[in-house]
C-alpha positions as CSV (number, residue, x, y, z in Angstrom):
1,X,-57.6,35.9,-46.5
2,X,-57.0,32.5,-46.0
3,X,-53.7,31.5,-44.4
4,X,-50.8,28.9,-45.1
5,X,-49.5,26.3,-42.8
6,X,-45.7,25.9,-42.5
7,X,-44.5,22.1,-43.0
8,X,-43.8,22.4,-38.7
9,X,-47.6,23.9,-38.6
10,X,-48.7,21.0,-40.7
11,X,-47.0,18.5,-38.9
12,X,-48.3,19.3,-35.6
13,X,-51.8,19.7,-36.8
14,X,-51.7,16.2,-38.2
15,X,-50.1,15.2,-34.9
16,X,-53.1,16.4,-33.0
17,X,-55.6,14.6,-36.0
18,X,-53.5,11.2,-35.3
19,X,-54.0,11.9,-31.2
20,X,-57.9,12.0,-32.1
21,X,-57.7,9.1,-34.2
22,X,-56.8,6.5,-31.4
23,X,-58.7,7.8,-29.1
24,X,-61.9,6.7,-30.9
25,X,-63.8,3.6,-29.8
26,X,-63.4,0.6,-32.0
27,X,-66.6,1.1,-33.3
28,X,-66.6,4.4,-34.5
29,X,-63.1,3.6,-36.2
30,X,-65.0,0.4,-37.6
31,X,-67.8,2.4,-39.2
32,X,-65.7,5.1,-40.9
33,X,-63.2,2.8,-42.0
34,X,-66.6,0.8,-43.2
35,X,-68.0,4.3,-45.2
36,X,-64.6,4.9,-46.4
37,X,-64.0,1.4,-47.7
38,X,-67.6,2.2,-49.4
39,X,-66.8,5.5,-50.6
40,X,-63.7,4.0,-52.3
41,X,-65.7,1.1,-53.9
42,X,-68.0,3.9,-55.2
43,X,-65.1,5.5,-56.8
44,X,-64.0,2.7,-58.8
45,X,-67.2,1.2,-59.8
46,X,-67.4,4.8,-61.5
47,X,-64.4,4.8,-62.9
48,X,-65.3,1.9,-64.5
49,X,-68.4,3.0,-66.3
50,X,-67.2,6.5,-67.1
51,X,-64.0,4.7,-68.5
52,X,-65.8,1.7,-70.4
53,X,-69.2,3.1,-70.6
54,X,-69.3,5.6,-73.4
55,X,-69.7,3.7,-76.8
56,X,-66.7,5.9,-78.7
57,X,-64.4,5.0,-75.8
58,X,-62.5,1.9,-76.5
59,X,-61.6,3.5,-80.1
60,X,-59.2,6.7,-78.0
61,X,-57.6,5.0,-75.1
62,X,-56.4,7.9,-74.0
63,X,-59.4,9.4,-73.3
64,X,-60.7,6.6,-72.0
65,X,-58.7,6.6,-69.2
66,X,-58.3,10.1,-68.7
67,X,-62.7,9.5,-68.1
68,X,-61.9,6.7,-65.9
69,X,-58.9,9.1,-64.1
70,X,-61.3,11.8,-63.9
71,X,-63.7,10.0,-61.7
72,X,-62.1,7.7,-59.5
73,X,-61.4,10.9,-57.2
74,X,-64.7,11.1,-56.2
75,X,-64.4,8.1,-53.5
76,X,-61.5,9.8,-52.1
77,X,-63.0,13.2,-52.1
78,X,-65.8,11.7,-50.2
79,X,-63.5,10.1,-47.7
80,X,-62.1,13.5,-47.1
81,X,-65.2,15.6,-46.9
82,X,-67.2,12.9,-44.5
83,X,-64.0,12.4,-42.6
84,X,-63.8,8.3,-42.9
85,X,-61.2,6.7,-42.2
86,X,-58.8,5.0,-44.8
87,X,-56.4,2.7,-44.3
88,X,-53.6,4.7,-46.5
89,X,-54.3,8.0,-44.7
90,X,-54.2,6.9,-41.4
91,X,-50.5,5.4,-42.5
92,X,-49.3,9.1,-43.3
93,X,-51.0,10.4,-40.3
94,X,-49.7,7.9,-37.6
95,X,-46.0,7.3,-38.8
96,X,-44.5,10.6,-37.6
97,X,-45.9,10.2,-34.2
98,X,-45.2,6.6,-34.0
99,X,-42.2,6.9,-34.5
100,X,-41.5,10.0,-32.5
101,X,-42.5,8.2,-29.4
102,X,-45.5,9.9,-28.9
103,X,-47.7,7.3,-28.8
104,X,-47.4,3.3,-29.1
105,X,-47.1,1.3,-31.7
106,X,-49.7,-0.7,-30.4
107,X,-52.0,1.9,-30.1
108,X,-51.3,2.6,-34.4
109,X,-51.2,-1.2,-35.0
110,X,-54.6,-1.8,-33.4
111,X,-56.2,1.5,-35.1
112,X,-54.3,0.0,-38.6
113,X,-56.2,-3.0,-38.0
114,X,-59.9,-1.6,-37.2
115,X,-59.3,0.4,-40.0
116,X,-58.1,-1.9,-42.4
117,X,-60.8,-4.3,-41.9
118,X,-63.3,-1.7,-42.2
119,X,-62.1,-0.5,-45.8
120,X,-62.4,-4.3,-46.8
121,X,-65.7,-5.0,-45.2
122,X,-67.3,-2.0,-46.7
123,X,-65.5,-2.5,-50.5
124,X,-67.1,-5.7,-50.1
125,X,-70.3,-4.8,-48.9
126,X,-71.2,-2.2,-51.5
127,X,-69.1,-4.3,-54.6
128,X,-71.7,-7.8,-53.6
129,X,-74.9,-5.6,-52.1
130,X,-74.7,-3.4,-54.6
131,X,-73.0,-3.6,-58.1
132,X,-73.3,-7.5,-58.0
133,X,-76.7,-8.7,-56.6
134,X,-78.7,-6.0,-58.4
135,X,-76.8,-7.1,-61.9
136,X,-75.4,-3.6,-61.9
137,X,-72.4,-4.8,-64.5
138,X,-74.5,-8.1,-65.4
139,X,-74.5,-6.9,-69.4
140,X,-71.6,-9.0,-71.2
141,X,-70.1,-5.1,-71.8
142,X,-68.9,-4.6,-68.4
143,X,-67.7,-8.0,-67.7
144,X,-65.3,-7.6,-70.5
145,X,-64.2,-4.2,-69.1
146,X,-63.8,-5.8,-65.7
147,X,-61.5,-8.4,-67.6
148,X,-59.3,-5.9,-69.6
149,X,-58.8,-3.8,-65.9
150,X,-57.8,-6.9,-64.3
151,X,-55.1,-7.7,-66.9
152,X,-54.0,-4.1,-67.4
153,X,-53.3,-4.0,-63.4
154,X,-52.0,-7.6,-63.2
155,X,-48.4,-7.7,-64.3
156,X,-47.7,-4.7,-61.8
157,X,-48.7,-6.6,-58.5
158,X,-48.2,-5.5,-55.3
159,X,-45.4,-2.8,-56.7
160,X,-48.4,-0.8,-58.1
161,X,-50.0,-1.3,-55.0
162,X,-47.9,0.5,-52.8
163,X,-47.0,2.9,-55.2
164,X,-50.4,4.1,-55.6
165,X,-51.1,4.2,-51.8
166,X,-48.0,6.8,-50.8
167,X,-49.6,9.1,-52.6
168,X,-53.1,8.5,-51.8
169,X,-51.9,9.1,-48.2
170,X,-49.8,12.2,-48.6
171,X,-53.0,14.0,-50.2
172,X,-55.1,13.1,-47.3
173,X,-52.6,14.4,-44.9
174,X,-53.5,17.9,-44.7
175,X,-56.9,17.6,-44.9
176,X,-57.7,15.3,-42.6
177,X,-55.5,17.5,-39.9
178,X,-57.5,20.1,-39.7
C-alpha cells in the first residue's frame, strides 16, 4: 500500500529535491533544462496537429481544443518522467527554501538562469531543426493554424503567461521531490 505525504512531508522532500538541484554542475543543469525546453516544444507542436489536424475539427471548436488540451501534457509528462529541468518547476521548488534562508538567492538566481536559457535553447532547437527545416508544418493548413493560435493567445499577453506557469509549477512539485 502506497503511502501519503503530509503537506510538512512534502515540503521537506521538495526541500531536499531543491538542495540537489544547485548542486548540479552548470552543464548538467544546461542539458536538462535543454531536454526539457525540447520536451515542451514536443508538446506543443502536438497539440497543434491533434488540435488542427483532423479534417472535422475546425467545424466543433470544442473538441478541437479539448484534442489540442489532451496532448499538450505529454511534454510535461516527459519532463517529469526524464527528470529535466523546467524553468516553472524549479520556481515552485526553489521559492520556499530561498526564502527560508536556506540557501542563497544567488545560488536560485544562477540555477534560474542555466535553466531558463536551456528551456529556450532547446524550444528553439527542436521548433528550427525540427518542425521548420524538414517543412514539418510547410502545407498552407498548418500555417493558418499557427496564425489563428497566435491571435487566440495574443490579447492575453504576459497575464496568460504567468497564469499558466503557477500551475505548471505546482504540478511538478511533488514529483520532482521525490
Amino acid at each position: 500500500m502506497t503511502r501519503i505525504n503530509t503537506p510538512k512531508e512534502v515540503l521537506a522532500l521538495a526541500g531536499s529535491s531543491a538542495a540537489d538541484k544547485l548542486q548540479n554542475t552548470a552543464g548538467k543543469t544546461l542539458i536538462l533544462a535543454f531536454l526539457a525546453g525540447a520536451y515542451i516544444a514536443i508538446g506543443g507542436l502536438f497539440s497543434l496537429m491533434a488540435g488542427f489536424g483532423f479534417p472535422g475539427a475546425a467545424e466543433a471548436p470544442g473538441f478541437q481544443r479539448l484534442l489540442s488540451g489532451a496532448v499538450f501534457p505529454l511534454g510535461l509528462i516527459l519532463v517529469v518522467f526524464t527528470g529535466a529541468e523546467l524553468f516553472t518547476g524549479n520556481n515552485a521548488v526553489l521559492m520556499p527554501g530561498a526564502l527560508g534562508r536556506r540557501y542563497g538567492w544567488g545560488k536560485v538566481a544562477r540555477n534560474w538562469t542555466l535553466v531558463w536559457l536551456g528551456n529556450f535553447a532547446g524550444a528553439l532547437f527542436f521548433t528550427y531543426f525540427l518542425v521548420v527545416l524538414p517543412g514539418v508544418l510547410s502545407s498552407e493548413m498548418w500555417r493558418e493554424a499557427a496564425i489563428l493560435r497566435k491571435r487566440r493567445y495574443r490579447c492575453r499577453g504576459a497575464r496568460f503567461s504567468c497564469a499558466a506557469w503557477a500551475p505548471t509549477g505546482w504540478y511538478v512539485w511533488p514529483y520532482g521531490s521525490e
